[in-house]
N, C-alpha and C positions, 0 to 999 in steps of 0.2 A: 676665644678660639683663634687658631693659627689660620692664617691665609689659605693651608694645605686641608687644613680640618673643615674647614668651607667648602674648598673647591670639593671632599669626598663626601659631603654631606648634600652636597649641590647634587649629585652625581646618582648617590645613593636613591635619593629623593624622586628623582627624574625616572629612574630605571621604576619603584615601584609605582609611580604613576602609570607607566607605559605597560605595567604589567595587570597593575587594577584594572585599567581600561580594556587589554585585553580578555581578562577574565569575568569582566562585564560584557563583553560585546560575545563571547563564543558561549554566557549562559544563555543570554536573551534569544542566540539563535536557535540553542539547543531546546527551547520552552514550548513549541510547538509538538502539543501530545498526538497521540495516534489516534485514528477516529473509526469509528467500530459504527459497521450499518448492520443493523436488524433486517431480517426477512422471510420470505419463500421465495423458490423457486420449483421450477419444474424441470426435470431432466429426461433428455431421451441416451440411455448410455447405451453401449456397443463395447461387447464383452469380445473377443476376440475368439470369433466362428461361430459366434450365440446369433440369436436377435432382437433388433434392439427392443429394449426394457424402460418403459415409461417411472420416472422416479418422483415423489414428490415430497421435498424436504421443506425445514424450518431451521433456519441457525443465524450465524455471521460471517462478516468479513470485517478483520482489521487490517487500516493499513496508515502506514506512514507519512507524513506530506514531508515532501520532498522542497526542492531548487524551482524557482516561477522561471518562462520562459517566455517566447517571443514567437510565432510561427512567422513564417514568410509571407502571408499574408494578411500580418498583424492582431491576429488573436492571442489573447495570452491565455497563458496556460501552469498547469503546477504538474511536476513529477509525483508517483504516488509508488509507495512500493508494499505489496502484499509482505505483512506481516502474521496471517494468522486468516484459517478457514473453519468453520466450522459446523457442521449441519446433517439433518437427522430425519429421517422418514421412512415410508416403505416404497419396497419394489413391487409393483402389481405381479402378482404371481410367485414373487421370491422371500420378501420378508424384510426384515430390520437392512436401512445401508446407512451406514454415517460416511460422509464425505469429511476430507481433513488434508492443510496444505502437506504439501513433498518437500519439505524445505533440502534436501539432498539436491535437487537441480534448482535451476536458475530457469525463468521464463522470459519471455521477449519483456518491452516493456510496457508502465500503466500510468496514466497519465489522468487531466481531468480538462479540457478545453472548451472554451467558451465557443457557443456556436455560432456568434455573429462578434466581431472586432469590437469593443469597448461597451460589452454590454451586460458581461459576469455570465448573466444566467440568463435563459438556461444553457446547460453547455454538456457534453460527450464527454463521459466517463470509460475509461475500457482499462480494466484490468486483466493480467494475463498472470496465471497460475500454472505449477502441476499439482496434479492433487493424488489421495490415494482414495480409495473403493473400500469399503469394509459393506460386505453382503451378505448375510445369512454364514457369516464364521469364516468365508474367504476374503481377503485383501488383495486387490488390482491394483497398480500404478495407471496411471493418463499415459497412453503413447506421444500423445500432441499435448499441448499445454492448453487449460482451459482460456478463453477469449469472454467475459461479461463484458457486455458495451450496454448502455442507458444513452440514450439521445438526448435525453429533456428532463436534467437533473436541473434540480429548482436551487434557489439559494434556500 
């Protein structure tokens, strides 16, 4: 090979290194799957002019993990972003309501932070949502965005 045929082979070589490597480092980061909690909860909703209505469902939440962080004073913490709601019970009085996210708006943000500086767990979870209402064959939007917090999420 010619001196020129080196130098573009040298060159070539180098570029697909820098590109396997990037394409190893953006899958590694992207491997983090979503993670889906099981549960009940209880709801007190507020139908607009109504009053409120005790609900008691059974479904999910999935969401995202996000970018790890720092707080100011030195808790770490991970971003978390509602991906997916899902849940199903009745209205005392009313009948069938499945709750389910509003992916049409955007809510504040949801996070998951250790509750004491270098100690993981247990640590404050709060996720924020809008969701929509399905109740006895009418659908509601959330005026305000729903707010879950858990103080003493375990590892």
């Amino acid at each position: 090979m010619t001196k020129a045929a080196w130098k573009r082979f040298g060159i070539a070589t180098g570029a697909l290194t820098v590109l396997a490597v990037g394409v190893a480092v953006s899958l590694q980061a992207a491997a983090v799957p979503p993670v889906t909690c099981n549960g009940s909860k209880d709801h007190i909703i507020h139908i607009y002019g109504g009053p409120p209505v005790h609900v008691a469902t059974t479904g999910h939440l999935t969401a995202g993990v996000g970018t790890t962080f720092v707080t100011s004073d030195g808790r770490k913490g991970t971003n978390l972003t509602v991906q997916d709601v899902f849940s199903t019970g009745k209205a005392d009085g009313i009948g069938a309501a499945t709750f389910s996210l509003d992916t049409t708006r955007q809510a504040g943000p949801s996070a998951i932070v250790e509750n004491k500086a270098g100690t993981g767990f247990p640590a404050t979870q709060t996720m924020q949502f809008h969701f929509n209402l399905d109740l006895n064959g009418h659908t509601y939007r959330s005026i305000n965005a729903a707010s879950v917090t858990n103080t003493t999420v375990a590892a």
